[in-house]
N, C-alpha and C positions, 0 to 999 in steps of 0.2 A: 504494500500500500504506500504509496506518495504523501497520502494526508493521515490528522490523526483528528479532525472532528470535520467530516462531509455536511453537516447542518443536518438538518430534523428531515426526517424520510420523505417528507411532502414537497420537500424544498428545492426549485431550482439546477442550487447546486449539488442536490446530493444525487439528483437523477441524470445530471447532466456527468457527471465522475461515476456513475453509475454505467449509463452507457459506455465509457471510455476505457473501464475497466473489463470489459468482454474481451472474449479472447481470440482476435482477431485472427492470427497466426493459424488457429488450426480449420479458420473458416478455409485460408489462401489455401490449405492444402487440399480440403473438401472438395473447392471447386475447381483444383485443376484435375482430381481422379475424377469427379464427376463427367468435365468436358470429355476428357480422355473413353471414359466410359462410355458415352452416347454415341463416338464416334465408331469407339469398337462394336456395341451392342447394335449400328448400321452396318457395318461392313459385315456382321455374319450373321443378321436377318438378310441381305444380298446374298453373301452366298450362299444360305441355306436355302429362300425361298425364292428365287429367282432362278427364270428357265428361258430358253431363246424366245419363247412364245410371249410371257410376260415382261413388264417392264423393270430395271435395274434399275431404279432409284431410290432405296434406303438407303444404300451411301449417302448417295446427294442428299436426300432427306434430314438425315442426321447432322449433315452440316448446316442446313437451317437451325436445327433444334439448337444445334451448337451457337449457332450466331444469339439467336435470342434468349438462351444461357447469359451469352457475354452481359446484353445489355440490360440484363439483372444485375450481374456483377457489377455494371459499371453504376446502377444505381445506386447500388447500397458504398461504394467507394464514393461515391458526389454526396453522399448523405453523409460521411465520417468525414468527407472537406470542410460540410457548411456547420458539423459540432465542433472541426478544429478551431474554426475561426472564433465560434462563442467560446473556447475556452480562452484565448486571447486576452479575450475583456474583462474577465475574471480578477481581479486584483491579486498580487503576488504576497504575499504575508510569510515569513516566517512559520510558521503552522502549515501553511499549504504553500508548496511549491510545485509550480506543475511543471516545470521546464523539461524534467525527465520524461512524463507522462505524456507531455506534448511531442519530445522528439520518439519517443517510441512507436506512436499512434503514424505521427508522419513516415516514419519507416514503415510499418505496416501498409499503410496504405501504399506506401509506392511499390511492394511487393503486390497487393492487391491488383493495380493497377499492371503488373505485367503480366500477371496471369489473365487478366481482362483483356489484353492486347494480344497477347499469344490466341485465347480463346478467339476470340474475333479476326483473325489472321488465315489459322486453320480452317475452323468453321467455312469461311466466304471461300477459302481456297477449295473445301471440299463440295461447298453446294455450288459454287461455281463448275467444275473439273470432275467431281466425283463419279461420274456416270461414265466417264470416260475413261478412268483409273483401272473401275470396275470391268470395263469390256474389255482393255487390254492385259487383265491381269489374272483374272475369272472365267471370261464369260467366251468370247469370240476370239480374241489372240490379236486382234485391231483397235485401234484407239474407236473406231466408229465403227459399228455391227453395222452390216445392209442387212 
């Protein structure tokens, strides 16, 4: 803990060090097995349930699901920028210092943020490309099936 008296539980300040103190680190790791996950869990609904007859697009599919993963993640990292700034305004005291709290948070977040960029990178390269990954590597042995 940073502080030794947060104010009264109803307070401001106690919910706003409240939020700050979650444990960000092991969200960053959730969501990048998560991304990684949907991408797997498309490529082998692809190859399991895709035949020349049907169509090959749970890959590419998954790379949507992937892209709009991202911009979850990317909301909930714009939501830990707009608490960074209110802790800002918080007056420094002796009793509470947040300088540490605050540069932690800001680390966090920029790991945050690369996993949101890596996720959103993938993702758009897969639902972009992915049907074509699929047919040269799966399905028909050509980047395009006739």
């Amino acid at each position: 803990m940073y502080h030794k008296d947060p104010g009264p539980p109803n307070g401001w300040k106690y919910r706003l060090l409240a939020w700050y103190q979650y444990d960000l680190p092991k969200l960053v790791v959730a969501f990048g097995f998560i991304s990684f996950g949907i991408l797997v869990a498309g490529l082998a609904l692809d190859f399991s349930h895709s035949t020349p007859e049907l169509d090959f697009t749970w890959f590419q599919r998954s790379g949507a699901v992937v892209v709009g993963w991202s911009l979850f993640i990317g909301i909930l990292e714009r939501s830990t920028a707009t608490h960074r700034s209110e802790l800002k305004g918080i007056p420094q005291t002796p009793e509470l210092d947040l300088r540490p709290l605050i540069a932690e948070k800001r680390s966090q977040a920029f790991r945050l943020s690369i996993v949101e960029a890596a996720s959103l990178l993938f993702g758009t390269l897969v639902w972009a490309f992915g049907d074509m990954i699929t047919n040269r590597f799966f399905h028909c042995g050509e980047w395009l099936c006739g």
